[in-house]
LOZARO-113652 format. One record per residue (C-alpha): residue in one letter; residue number from 1; y, x, z. Coordinates in steps of 0.001 Angstrom, whole numbers. Layout:
% residues N
[node 'A',NUM,[Y,X,Z]]
...
% end
This chain:
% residues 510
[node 'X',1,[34101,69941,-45349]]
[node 'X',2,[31205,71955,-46611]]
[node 'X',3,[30027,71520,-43413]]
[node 'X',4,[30267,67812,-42624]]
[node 'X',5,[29112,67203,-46009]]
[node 'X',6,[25727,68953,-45811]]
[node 'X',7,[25685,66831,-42202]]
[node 'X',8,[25883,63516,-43810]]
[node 'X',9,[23478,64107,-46603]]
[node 'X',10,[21120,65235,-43655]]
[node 'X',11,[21478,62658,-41908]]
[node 'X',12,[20927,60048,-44820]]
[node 'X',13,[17984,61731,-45912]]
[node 'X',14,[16485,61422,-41936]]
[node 'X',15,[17241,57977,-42243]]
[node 'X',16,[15568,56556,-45693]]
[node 'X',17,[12331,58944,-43954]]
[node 'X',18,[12449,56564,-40889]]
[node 'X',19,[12734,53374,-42320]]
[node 'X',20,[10640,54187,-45393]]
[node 'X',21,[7566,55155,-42308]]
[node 'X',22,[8311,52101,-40033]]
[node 'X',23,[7596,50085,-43963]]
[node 'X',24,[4500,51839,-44253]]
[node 'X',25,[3456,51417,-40938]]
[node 'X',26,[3946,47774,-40897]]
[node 'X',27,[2031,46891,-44273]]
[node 'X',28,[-572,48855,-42894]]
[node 'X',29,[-1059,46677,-39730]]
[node 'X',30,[-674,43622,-42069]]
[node 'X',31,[-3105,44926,-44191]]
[node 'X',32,[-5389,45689,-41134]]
[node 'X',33,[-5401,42418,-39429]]
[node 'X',34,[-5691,40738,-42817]]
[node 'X',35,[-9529,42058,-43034]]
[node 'X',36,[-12152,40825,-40803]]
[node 'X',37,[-13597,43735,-38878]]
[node 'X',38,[-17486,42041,-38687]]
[node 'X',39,[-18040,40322,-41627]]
[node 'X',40,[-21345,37612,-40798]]
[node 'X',41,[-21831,35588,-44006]]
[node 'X',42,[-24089,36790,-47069]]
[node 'X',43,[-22928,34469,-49597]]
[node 'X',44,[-20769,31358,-49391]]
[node 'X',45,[-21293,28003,-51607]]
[node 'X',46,[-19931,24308,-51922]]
[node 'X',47,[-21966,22189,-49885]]
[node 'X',48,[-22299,18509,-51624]]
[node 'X',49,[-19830,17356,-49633]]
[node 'X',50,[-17559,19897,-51490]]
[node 'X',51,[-16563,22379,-48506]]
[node 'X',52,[-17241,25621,-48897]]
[node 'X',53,[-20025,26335,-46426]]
[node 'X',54,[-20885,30096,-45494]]
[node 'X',55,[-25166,31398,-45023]]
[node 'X',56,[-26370,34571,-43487]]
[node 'X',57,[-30389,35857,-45199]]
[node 'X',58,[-32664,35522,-42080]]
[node 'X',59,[-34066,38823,-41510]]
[node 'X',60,[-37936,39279,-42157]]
[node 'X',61,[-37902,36536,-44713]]
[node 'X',62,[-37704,35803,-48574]]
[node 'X',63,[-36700,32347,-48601]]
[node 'X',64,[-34374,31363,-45451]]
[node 'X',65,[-30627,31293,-44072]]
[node 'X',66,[-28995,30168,-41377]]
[node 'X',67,[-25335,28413,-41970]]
[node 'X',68,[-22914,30666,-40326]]
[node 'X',69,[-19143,31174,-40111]]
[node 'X',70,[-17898,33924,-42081]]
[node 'X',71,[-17066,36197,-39725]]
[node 'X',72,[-17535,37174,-35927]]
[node 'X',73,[-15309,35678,-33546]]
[node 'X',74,[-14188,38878,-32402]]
[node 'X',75,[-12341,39674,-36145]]
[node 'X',76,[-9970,36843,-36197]]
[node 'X',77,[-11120,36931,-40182]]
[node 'X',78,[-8830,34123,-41376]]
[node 'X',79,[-10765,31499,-43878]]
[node 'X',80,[-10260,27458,-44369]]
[node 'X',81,[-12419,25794,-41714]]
[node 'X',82,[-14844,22730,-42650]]
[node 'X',83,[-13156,19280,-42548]]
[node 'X',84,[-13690,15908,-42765]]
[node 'X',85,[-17529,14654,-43525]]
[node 'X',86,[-19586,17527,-44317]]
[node 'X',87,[-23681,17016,-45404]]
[node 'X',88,[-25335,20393,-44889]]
[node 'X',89,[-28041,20506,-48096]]
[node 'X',90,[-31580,21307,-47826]]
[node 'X',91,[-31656,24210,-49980]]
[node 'X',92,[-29136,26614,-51586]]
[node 'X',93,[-29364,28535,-54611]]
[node 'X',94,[-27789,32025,-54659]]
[node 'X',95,[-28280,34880,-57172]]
[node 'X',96,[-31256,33339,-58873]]
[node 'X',97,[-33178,32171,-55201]]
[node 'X',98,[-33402,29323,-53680]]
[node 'X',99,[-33646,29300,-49733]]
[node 'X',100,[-34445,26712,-47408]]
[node 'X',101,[-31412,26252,-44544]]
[node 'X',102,[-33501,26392,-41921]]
[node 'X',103,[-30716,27145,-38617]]
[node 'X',104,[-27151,27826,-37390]]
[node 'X',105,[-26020,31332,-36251]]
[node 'X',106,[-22859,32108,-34057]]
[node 'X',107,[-21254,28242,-33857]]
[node 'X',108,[-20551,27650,-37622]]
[node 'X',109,[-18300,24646,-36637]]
[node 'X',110,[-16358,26036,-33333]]
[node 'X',111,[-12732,24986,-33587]]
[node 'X',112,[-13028,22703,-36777]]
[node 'X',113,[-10432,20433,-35541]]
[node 'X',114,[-10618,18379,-38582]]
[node 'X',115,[-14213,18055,-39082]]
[node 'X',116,[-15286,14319,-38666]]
[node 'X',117,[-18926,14180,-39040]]
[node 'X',118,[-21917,17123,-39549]]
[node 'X',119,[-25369,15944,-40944]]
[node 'X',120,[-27734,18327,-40665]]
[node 'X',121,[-30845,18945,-42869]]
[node 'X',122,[-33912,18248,-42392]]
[node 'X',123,[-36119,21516,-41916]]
[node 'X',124,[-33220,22736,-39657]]
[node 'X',125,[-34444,23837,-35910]]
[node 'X',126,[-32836,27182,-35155]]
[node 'X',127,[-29553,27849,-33613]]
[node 'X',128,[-28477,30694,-31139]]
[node 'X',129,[-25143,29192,-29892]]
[node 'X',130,[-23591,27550,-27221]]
[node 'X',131,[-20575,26140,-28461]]
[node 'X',132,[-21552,24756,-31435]]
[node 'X',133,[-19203,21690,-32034]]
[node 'X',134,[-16733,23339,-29089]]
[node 'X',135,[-13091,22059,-29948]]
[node 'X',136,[-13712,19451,-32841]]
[node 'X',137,[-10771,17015,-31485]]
[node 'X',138,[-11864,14452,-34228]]
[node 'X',139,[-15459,14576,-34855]]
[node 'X',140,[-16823,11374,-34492]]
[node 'X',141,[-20473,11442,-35773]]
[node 'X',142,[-23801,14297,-35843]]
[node 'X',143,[-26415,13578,-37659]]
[node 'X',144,[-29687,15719,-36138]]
[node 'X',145,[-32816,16270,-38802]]
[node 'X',146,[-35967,15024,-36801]]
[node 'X',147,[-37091,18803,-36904]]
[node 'X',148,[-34948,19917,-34379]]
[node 'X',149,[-36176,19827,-31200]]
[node 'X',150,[-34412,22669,-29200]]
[node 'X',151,[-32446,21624,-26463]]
[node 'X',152,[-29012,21613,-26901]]
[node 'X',153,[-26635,22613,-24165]]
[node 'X',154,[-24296,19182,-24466]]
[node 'X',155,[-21780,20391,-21570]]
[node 'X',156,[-20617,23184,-23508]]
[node 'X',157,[-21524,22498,-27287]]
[node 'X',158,[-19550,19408,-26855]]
[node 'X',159,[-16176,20822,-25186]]
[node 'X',160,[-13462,18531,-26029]]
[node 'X',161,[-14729,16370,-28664]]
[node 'X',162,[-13029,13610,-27053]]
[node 'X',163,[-13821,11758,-30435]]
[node 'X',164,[-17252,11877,-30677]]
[node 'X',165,[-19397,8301,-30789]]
[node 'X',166,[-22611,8700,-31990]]
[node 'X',167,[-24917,11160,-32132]]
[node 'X',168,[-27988,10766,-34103]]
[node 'X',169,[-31349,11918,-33823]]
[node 'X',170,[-33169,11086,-37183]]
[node 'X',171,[-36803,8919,-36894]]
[node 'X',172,[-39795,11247,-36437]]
[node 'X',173,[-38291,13636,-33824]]
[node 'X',174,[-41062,14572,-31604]]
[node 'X',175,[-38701,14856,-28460]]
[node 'X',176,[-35499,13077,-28648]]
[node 'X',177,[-34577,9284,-30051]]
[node 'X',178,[-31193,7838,-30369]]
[node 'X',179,[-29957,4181,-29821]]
[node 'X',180,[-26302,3133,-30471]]
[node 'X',181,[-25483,7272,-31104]]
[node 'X',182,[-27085,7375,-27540]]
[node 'X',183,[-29657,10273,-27352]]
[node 'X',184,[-32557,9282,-25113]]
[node 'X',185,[-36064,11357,-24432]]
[node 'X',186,[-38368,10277,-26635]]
[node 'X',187,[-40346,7795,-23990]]
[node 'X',188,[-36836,6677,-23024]]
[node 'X',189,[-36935,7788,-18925]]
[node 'X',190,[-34510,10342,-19679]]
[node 'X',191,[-30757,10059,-20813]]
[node 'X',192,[-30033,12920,-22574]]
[node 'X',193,[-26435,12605,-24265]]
[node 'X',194,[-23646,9638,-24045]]
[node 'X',195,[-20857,10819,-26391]]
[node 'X',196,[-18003,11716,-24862]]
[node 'X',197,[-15925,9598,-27126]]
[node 'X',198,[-17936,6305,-26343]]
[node 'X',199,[-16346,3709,-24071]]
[node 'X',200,[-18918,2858,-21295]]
[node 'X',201,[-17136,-619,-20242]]
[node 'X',202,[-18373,-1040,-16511]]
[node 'X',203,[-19390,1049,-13613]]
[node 'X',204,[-23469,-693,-14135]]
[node 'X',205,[-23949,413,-17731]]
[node 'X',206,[-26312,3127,-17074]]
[node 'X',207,[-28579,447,-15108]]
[node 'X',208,[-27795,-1978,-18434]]
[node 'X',209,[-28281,1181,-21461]]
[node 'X',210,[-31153,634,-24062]]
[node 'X',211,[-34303,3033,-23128]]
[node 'X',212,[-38105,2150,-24106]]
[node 'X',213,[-39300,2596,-19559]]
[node 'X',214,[-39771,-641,-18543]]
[node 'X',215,[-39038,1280,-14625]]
[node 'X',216,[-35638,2247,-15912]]
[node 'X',217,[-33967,5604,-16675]]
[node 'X',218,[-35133,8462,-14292]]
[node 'X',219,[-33051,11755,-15566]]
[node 'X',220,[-29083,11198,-16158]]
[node 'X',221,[-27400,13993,-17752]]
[node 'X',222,[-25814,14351,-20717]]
[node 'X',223,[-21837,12531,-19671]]
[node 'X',224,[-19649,15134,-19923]]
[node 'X',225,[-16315,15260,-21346]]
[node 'X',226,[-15826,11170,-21311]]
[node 'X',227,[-12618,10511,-21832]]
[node 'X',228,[-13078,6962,-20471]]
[node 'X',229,[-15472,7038,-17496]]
[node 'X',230,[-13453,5781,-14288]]
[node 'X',231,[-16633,4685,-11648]]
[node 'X',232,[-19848,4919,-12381]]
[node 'X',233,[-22856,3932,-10545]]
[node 'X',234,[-26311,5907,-10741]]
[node 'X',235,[-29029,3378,-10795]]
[node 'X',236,[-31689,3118,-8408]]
[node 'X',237,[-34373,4227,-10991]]
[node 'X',238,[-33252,7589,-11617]]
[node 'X',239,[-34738,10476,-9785]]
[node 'X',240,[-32921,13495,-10985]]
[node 'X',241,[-28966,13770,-12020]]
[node 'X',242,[-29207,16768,-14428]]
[node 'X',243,[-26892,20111,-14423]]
[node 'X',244,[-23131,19433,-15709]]
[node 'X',245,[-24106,15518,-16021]]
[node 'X',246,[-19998,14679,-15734]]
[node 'X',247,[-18431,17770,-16236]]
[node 'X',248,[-15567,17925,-17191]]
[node 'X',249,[-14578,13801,-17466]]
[node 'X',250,[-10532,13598,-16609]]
[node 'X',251,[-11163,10287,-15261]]
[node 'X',252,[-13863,10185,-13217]]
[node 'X',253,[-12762,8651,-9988]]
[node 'X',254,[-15526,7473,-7905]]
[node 'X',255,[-19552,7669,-8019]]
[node 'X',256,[-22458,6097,-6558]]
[node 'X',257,[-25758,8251,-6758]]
[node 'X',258,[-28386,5755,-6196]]
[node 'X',259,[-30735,5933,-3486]]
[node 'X',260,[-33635,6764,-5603]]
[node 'X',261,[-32262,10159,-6566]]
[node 'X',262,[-33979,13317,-5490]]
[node 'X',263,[-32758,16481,-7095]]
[node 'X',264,[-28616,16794,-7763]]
[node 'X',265,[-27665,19569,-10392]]
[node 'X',266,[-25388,22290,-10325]]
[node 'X',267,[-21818,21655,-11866]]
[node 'X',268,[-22497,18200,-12190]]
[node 'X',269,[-18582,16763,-11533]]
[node 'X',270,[-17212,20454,-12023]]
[node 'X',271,[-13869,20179,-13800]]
[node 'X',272,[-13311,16152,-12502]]
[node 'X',273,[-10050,16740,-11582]]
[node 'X',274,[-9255,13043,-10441]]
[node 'X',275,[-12510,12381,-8152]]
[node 'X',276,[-12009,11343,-5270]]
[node 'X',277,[-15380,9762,-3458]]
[node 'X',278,[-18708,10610,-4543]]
[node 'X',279,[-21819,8860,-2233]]
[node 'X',280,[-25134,10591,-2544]]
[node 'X',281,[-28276,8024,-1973]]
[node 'X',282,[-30614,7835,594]]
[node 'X',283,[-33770,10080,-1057]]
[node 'X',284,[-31177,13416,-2244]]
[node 'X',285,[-33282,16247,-863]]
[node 'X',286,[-31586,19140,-3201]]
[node 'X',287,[-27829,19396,-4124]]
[node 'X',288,[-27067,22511,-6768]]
[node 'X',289,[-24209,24831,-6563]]
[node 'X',290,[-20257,24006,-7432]]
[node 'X',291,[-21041,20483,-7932]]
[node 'X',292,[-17224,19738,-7739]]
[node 'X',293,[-15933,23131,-8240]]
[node 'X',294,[-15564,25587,-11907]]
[node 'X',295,[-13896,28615,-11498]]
[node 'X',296,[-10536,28649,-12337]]
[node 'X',297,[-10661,24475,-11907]]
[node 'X',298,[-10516,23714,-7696]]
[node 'X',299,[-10543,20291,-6796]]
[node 'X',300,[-7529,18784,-4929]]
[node 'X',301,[-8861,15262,-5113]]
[node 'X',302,[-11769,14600,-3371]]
[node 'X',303,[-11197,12562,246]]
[node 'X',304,[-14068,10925,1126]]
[node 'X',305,[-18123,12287,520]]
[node 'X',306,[-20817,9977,1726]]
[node 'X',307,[-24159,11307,2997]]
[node 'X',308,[-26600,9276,3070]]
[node 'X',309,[-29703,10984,3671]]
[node 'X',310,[-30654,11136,7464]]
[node 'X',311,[-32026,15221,6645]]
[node 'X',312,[-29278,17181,5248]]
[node 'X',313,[-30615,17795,1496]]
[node 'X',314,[-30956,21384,803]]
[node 'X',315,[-27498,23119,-405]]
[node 'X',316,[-25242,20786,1249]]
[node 'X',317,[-23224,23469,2867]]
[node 'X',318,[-21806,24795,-52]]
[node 'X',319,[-20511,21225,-1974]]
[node 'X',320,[-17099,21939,-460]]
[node 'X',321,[-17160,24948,-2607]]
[node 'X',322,[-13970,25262,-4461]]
[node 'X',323,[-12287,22190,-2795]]
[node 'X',324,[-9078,22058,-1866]]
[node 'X',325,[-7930,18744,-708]]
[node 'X',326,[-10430,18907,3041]]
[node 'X',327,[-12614,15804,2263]]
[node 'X',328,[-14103,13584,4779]]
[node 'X',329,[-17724,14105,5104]]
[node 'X',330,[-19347,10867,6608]]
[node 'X',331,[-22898,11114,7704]]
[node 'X',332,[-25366,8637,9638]]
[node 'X',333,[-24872,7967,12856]]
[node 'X',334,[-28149,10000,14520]]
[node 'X',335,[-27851,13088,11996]]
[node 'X',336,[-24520,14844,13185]]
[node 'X',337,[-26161,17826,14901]]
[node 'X',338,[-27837,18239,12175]]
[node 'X',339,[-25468,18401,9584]]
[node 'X',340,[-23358,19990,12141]]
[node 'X',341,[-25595,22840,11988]]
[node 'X',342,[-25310,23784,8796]]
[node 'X',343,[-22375,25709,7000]]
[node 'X',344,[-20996,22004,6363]]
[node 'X',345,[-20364,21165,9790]]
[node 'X',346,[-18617,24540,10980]]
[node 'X',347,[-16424,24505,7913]]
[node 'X',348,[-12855,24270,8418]]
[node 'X',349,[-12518,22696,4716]]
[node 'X',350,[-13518,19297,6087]]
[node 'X',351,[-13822,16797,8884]]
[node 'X',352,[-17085,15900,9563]]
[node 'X',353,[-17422,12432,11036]]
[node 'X',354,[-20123,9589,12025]]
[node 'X',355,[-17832,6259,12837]]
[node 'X',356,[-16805,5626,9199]]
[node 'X',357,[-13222,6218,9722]]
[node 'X',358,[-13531,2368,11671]]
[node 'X',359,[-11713,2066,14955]]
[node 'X',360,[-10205,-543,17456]]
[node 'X',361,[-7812,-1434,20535]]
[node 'X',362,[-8323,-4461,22444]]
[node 'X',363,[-6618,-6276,24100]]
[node 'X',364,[-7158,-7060,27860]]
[node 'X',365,[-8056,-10225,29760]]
[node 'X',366,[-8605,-11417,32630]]
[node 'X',367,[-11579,-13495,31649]]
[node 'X',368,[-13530,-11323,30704]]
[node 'X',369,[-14242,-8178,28756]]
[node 'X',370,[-15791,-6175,25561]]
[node 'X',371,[-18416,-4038,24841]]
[node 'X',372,[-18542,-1550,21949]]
[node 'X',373,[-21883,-186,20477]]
[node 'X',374,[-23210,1453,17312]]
[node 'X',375,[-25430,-546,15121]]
[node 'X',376,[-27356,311,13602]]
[node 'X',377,[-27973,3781,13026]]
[node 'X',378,[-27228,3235,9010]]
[node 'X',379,[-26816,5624,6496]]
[node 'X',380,[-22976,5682,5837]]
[node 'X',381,[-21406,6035,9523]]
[node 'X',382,[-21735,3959,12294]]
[node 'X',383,[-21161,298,12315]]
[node 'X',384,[-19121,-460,15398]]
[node 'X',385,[-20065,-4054,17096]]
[node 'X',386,[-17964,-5353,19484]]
[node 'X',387,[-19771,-8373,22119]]
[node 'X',388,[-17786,-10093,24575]]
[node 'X',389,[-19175,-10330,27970]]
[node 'X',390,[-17502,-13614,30107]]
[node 'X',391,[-16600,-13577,33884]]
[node 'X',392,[-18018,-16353,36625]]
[node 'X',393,[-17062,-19709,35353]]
[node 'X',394,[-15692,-18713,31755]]
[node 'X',395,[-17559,-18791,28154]]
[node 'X',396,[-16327,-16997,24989]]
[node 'X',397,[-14351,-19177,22411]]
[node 'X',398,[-12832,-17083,19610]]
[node 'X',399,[-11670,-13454,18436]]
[node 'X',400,[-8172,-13072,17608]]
[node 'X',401,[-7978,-9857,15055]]
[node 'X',402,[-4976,-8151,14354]]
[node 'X',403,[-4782,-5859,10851]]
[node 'X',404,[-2993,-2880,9701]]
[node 'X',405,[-878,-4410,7775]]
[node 'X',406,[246,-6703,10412]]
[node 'X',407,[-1484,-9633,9412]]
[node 'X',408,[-3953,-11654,11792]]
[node 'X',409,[-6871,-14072,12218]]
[node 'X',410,[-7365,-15962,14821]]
[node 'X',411,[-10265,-18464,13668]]
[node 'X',412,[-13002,-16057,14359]]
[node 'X',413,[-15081,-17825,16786]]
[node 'X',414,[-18704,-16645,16862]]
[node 'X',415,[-21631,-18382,19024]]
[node 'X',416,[-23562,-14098,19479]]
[node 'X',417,[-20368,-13333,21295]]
[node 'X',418,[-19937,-10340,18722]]
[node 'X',419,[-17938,-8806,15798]]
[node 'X',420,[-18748,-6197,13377]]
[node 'X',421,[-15436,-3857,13119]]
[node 'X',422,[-15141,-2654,9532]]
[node 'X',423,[-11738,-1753,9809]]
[node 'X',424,[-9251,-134,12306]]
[node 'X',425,[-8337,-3372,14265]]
[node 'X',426,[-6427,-4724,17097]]
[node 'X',427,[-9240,-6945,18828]]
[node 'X',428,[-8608,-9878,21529]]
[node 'X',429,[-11274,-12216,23118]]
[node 'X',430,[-10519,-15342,24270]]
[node 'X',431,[-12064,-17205,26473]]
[node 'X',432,[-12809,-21146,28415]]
[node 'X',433,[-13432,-22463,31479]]
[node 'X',434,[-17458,-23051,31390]]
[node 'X',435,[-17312,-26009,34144]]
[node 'X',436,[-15611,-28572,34699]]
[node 'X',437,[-15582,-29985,37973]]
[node 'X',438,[-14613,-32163,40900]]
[node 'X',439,[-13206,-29813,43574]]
[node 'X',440,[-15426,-29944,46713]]
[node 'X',441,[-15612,-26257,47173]]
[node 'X',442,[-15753,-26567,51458]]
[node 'X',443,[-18063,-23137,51488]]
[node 'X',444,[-16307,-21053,48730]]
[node 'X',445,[-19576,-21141,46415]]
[node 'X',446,[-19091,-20956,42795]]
[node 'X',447,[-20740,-23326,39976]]
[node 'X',448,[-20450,-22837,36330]]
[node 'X',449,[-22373,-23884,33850]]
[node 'X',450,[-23401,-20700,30578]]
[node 'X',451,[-25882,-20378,28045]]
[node 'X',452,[-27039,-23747,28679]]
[node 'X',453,[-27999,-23003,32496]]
[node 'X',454,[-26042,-23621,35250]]
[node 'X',455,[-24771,-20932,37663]]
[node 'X',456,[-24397,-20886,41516]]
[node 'X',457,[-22440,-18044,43398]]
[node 'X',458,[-21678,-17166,46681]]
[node 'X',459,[-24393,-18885,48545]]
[node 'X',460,[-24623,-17246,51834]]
[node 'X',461,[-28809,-18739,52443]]
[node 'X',462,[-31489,-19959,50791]]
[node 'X',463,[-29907,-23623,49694]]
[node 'X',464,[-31176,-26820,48828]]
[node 'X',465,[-29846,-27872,45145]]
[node 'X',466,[-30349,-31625,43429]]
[node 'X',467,[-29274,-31869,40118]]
[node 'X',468,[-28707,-35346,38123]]
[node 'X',469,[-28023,-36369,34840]]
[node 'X',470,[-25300,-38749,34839]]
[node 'X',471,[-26942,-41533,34668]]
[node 'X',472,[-28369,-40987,38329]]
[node 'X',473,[-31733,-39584,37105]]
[node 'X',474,[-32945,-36153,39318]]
[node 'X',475,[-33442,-33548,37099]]
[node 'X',476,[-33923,-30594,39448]]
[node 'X',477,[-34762,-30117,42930]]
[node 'X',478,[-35401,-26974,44821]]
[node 'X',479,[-34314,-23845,47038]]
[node 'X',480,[-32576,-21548,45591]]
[node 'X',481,[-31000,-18338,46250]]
[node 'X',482,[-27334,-16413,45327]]
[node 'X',483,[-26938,-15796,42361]]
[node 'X',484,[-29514,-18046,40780]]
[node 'X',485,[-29385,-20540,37429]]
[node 'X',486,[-31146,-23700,37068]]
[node 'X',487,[-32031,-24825,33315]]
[node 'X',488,[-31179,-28447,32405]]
[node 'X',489,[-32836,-30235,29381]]
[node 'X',490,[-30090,-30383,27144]]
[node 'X',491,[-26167,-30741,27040]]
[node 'X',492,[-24712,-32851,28941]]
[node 'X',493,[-22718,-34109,32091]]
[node 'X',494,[-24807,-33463,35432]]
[node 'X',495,[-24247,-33920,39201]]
[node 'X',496,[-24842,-31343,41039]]
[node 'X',497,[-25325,-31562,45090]]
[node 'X',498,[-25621,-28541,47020]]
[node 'X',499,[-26972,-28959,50737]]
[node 'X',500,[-25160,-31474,51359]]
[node 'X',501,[-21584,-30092,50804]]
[node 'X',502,[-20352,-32547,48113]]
[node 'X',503,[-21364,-33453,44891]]
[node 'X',504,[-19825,-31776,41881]]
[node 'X',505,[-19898,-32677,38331]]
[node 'X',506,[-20376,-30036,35391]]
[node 'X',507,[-20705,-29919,31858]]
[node 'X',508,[-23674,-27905,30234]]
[node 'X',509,[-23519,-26991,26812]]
[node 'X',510,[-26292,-25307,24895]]
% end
């Protein structure tokens, strides 16, 4: 009993020691992760919008801070984020100083999710992030002093602030104006920013948006992140589509580069995940790197690319980089060795191709046949052209086109003999007799009238032809040999004796 009972008490005693060091243990890791391990912020005070707004002392000065967050990102310090419509003062006073806000250090509004709008003071120019508005859902609004003229990286400042409609660049600013919350360069050639949350309403606003250059915008950048953007076309104007111009838009479909563009920038439809055809203009001489492609983010949507420049533009092999979904790369017709030479053409992550996915059947006849050629040698693939070509005695009267979808058209007639295929098509010529005639055929020769002439075949010598209008008039007279074609004045019936071997009549038509 003794035994058991000094047992128990042991064991009791090992227990309340466990459980009291797991406590302690605990509260100490609460207690740990409760305090921020880099603290940023010198002093903190209510900003006249009445948020508490957070200022780090610039270092080598007397009368200066930067707004800040209170502590580094890499403390998980938990505090109450800025919200709603927040007005950054001019000056704050703090322990008997005042100092002039003059930047932002370390992305003081990174993941404010319920921040609406920022207006920024005016003596403001520094800042030293890159995210500085990342992940505020419902901002709608920035304000921008006219003193700050940094460049601002948009693409990444502005992740997911699917909200946002205007930003504003106050009057003054030596390098950037706004219109409409549109940021512009200050002579207006260059777009700098569309906000993400702005609806753009057609494909043709960029060639319509407000800018002061009477020759139209010549840099686009500044898209990315549109939550509306479907198809856009790149006017004819611009010269230069900047780095990241539409990344990351989740509806970007389709885009037309126009043909007056030079220079494409790296990542410009990187994380596009819907876009699926994307033609680059005549003049493109330089394409940057993962255009369609982030890491982590392959495309599986692209199907058709559209070269258009006859001399592969410099980095074109590598804008299948990171896709997925082996596009169709359509050049012009005279320029497939070339791209064919480059990493482009020997890729297995595409079909390259020169017909513009256009092809035919015809059908056959017995009156004559079809000719297919390439014409001309334009920019985006090959135009196929078919021309009918009419046997002895026949002239072409109408196509007959079948479709893909098992519809037809058989009004297609066409005095050039030709059609211009522009999609895969079932093709049939038809044709009609070219003369009509009284049979007096006693030597086998042939006589048909085409093209406003009329034909003789199988004449076996030189042969003595008279040709009359109906009305008994000689039109013609002379010697002729096989194969030959005499030229009436105009339509009409004629009579045609040949060496005295009957008299035929034939109608010409012009």
């Amino acid at each position: 009993m003794i035994f058991n009972h000094y047992n128990m008490r042991r064991s009791k005693l090992l227990a309340k020691t466990v459980f009291l060091f797991v406590c302690y243990y605990l509260l100490s890791s609460v207690k740990a992760e409760a305090q921020p391990k880099y603290k940023v912020f010198d002093f903190s005070k209510a900003a006249p919008s009445g948020q508490t707004l957070y200022y780090k002392k610039v270092s080598g000065t007397t009368d200066e801070v930067y707004l800040c967050p209170p502590y580094s990102e890499s403390s998980y310090g938990s505090y109450t984020k800025p919200s709603g419509n927040v007005v950054v003062p001019e000056t704050v006073s703090y322990g008997g100083h005042t100092y002039n806000v003059t930047g932002m250090y370390t992305n003081p509004f990174k993941w404010c999710k319920n921040l609406t709008s920022v207006t920024l003071p005016e003596g403001m120019s520094y800042f030293n992030g890159t995210a500085l508005f990342r992940g505020c859902t419902s901002l709608e609004r920035i304000n921008l002093p006219s003193t700050m003229t940094k460049e601002i990286s948009w693409s990444t400042s502005l992740d997911s602030c699917w909200s946002l409609t205007e930003v504003n660049y106050a009057a003054g600013n030596s390098r950037y104006k706004s219109g409409n919350g549109v940021v512009f360069s200050r002579d207006g050639d260059s777009l700098i920013l569309y906000p993400s949350g702005k609806n753009p309403g057609n494909p043709n606003f960029l060639q319509n948006l407000a800018g002061s250059a009477a020759s139209g915008l010549k840099y686009i950048g500044g898209l990315g992140w549109n939550c509306f953007l479907e198809y856009v076309n790149i006017p004819n104007t611009a010269t230069t589509l900047g780095g990241a111009a539409f990344y990351g838009c989740p509806k970007l479909k389709r885009v037309e580069i126009g043909d007056g563009v030079k220079i494409v920038g790296a990542s410009v439809f990187s994380r596009c995940p819907q876009i699926q055809e994307v033609t680059f203009g005549c003049s493109v001489e330089s394409i940057g790197e993962y255009i369609f492609f982030r890491s982590g983010y392959p495309n599986t949507s692209l199907n058709t690319i559209i070269m258009k420049p006859h001399t592969p533009p410099s980095g074109v092999g590598q804008i299948i980089n990171g896709v997925q979904s082996h596009p169709v790369v359509i050049v012009p017709c005279n320029s497939m060795t070339a791209y064919g030479n480059t990493v482009l053409g020997s890729s297995s992550s595409c079909t390259l191709t020169n017909d513009y996915l256009y092809g035919y059947q015809m059908s056959s006849s017995s009156n004559g046949s079809v000719s297919i050629t390439q014409e001309p040698a334009c920019w985006n693939g090959c135009v196929l052209k078919a021309t009918a070509n009419p046997y002895s005695g026949k002239r072409f009267k109408k196509w007959i086109i079948q479709y893909p979808d098992g519809t037809s058209d058989g009004s297609r007639t066409n005095a050039n003999l030709s059609l211009e295929i522009t999609s895969n098509i079932i093709i049939t010529p038809t044709f009609e007799n070219a003369v009509a005639i009284e049979e007096v055929d006693k030597k086998n020769i042939s006589v048909y009238a085409y093209d406003g002439k009329i034909h003789f075949a199988g004449l076996e010598n030189k042969t003595d032809v008279c040709v009359y209008s109906i009305d008994g008039r000689l039109v013609y007279k002379d010697i002729i040999q096989d194969n030959s074609a005499v030229l009436v004045p105009s339509t009409g019936v004629y009579i045609v004796s040949i060496d005295g071997f009957g008299k035929r009549k034939i109608v010409v038509m012009h």
